[in-house]
C-alpha positions in Angstrom: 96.7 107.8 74.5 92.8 107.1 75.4 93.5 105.0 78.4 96.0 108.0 79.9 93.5 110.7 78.9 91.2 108.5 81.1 93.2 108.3 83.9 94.0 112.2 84.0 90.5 113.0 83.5 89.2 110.3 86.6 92.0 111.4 88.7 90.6 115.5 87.9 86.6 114.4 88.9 88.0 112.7 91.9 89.9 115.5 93.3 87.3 117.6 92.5 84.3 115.2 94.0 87.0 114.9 97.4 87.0 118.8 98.1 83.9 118.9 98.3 83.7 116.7 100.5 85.6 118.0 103.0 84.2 121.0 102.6 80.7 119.9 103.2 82.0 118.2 106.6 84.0 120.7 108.1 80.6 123.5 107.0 78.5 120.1 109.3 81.5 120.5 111.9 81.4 124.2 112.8 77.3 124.0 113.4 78.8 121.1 115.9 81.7 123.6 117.1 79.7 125.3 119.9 78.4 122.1 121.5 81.7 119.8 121.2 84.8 121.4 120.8 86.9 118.8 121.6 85.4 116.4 119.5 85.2 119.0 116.4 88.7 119.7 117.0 89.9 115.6 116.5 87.5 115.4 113.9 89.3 118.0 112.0 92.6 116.5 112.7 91.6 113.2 111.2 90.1 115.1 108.2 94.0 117.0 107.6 95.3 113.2 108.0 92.6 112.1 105.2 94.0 115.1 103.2 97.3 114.5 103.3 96.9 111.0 102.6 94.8 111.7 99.7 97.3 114.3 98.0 99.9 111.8 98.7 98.1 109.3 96.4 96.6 111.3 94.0 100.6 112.4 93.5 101.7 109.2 93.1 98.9 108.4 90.7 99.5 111.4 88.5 103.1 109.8 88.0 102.0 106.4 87.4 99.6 108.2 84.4 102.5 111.0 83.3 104.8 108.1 82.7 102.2 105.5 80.7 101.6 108.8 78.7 105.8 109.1 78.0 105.4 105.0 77.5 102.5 105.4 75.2 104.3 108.2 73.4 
């Protein structure tokens, strides 16, 4: 049960340690907003494509450690 605890308690810091990083680069992108919209704008679209790639792994990760703890079990 130690190595799932593990793996739920990782995957929790690195959600948490991702959000903020986003939100610490879109806060750096809207002091850019005024000057460069255009590149602001695809920046944030490649940050939502980060996002969703991220959620999409950190799903299938929470699986993968849901059913080692059923295994375990």
């Amino acid at each position: 049960m130690a190595t799932t605890g593990v793996g739920f308690r990782w995957l929790d810091i690195l959600e948490k340690e991702f959000d903020k990083a986003c939100l610490e680069l879109d806060t750096s992108l809207t002091e850019l907003e005024t000057e460069e919209p255009e590149v602001v704008f695809g920046a944030r679209q490649k940050i939502a494509t980060l996002s969703s790639c991220f959620a999409q792994l950190t799903h299938k990760a929470l699986t993968i450690f849901q059913n080692s703890a059923k295994i375990e079990v």
